[in-house]
C-alpha positions as CSV (number, residue, x, y, z in Angstrom):
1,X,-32.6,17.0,-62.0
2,X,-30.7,14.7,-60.0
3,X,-30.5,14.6,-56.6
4,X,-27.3,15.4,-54.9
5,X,-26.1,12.0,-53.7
6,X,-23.2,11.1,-55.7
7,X,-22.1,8.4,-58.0
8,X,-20.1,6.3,-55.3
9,X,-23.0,6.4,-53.0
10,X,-25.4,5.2,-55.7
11,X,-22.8,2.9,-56.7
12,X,-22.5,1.6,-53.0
13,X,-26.4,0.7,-52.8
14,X,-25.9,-1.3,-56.1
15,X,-23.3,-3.2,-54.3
16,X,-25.4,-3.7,-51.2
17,X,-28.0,-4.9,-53.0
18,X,-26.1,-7.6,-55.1
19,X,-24.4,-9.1,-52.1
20,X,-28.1,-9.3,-50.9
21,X,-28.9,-11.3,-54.0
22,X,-25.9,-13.0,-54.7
23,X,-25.8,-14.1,-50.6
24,X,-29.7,-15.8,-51.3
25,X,-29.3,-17.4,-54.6
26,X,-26.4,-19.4,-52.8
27,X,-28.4,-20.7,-50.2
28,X,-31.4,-21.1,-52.4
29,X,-33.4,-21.6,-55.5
30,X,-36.2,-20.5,-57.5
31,X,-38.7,-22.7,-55.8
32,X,-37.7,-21.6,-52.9
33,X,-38.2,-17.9,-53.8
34,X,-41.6,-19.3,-55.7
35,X,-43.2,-20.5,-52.7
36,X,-42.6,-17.6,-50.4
37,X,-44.7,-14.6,-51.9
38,X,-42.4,-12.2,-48.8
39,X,-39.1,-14.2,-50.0
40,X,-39.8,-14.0,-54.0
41,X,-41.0,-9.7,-53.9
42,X,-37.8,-9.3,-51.0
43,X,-36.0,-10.5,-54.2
44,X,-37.6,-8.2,-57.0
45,X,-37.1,-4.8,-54.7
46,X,-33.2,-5.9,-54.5
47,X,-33.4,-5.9,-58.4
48,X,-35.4,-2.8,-58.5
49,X,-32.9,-1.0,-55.8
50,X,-30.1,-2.1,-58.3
51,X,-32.2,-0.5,-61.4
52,X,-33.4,2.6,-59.2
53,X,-29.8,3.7,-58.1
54,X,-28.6,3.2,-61.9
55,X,-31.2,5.3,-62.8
56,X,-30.0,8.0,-60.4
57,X,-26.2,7.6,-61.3
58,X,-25.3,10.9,-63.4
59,X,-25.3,10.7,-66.9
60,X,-21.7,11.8,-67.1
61,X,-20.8,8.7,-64.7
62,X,-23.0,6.3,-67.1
63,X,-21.9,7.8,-70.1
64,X,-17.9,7.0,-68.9
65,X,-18.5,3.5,-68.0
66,X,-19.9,2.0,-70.9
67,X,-18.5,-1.5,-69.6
68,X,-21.8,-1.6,-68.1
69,X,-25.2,-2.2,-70.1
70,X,-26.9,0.6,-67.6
71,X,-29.9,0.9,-69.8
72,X,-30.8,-2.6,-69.7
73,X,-30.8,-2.4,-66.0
74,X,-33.0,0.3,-65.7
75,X,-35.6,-0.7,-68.3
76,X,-35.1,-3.9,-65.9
77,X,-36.4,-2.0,-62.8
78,X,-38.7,-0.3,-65.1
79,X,-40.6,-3.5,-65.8
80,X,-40.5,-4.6,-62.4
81,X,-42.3,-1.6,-61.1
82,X,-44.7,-0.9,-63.8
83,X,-45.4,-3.9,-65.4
84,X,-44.9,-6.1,-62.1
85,X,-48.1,-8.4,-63.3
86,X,-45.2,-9.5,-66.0
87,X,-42.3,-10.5,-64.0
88,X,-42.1,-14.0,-65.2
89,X,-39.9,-15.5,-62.0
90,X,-37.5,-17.6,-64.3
91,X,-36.4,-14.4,-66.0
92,X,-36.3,-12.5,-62.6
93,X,-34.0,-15.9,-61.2
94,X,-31.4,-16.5,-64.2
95,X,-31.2,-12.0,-63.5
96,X,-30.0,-13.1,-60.2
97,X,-28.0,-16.4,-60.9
98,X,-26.4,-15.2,-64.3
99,X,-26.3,-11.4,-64.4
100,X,-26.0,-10.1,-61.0
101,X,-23.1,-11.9,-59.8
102,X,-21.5,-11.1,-63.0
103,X,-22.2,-7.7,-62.2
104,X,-20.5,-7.6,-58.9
105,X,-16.7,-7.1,-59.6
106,X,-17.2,-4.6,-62.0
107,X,-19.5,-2.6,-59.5
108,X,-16.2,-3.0,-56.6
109,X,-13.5,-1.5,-59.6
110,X,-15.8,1.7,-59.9
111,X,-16.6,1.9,-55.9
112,X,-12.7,1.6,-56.1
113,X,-11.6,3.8,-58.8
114,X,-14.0,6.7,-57.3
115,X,-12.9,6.0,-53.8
116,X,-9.2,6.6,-55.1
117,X,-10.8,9.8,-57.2
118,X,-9.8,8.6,-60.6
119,X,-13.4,8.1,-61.9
């Protein structure tokens, strides 16, 4: 069973945690993350945060939204916490160059749309 935070909060953590990401990869690149072992896992828990609170959205929510690919961002988070020996940092990088900005203004219309009820 889910726990009884709702969709917009959930959705508000994914947000948080983009702006996080998308704020870094501006000001700095994979080597950068590479060569800072604090830096680089700072940058895989914002990815996991994003998967974990997509994980928690209701299935009604996810199911409503398909304009987002929620299951690949959970099996995402899934490989970052179980098969962390895996994470190949190039993979975890173009995640935060490529995918998670694109993810951003999508994430703001539903924050939006619940926080004027219509989701």
């Amino acid at each position: 069973m889910r726990e009884e935070v709702r969709d917009i909060e959930r959705l508000s953590h994914i947000l948080q945690a983009i702006n996080v990401l998308v704020n870094y990869k501006d000001t700095h690149t994979l080597h950068d993350a590479e060569s800072d072992p604090v830096v680089y896992y700072g940058l895989v828990k914002h990815v996991e945060i994003i998967g974990e609170a997509v994980y928690k959205l209701t299935f009604d929510f996810r199911n409503n939204h398909p304009v987002v690919n929620w299951d690949d961002i959970e099996r995402m988070r899934h490989v970052l916490v179980h098969g962390y020996y895996k994470i190949r940092p190039e993979q975890l990088w173009e995640t935060i160059v490529v995918d998670v900005p694109a993810l951003k203004p999508i994430i703001e219309q539903l924050i939006q749309e619940e926080g004027n009820g219509s989701i």
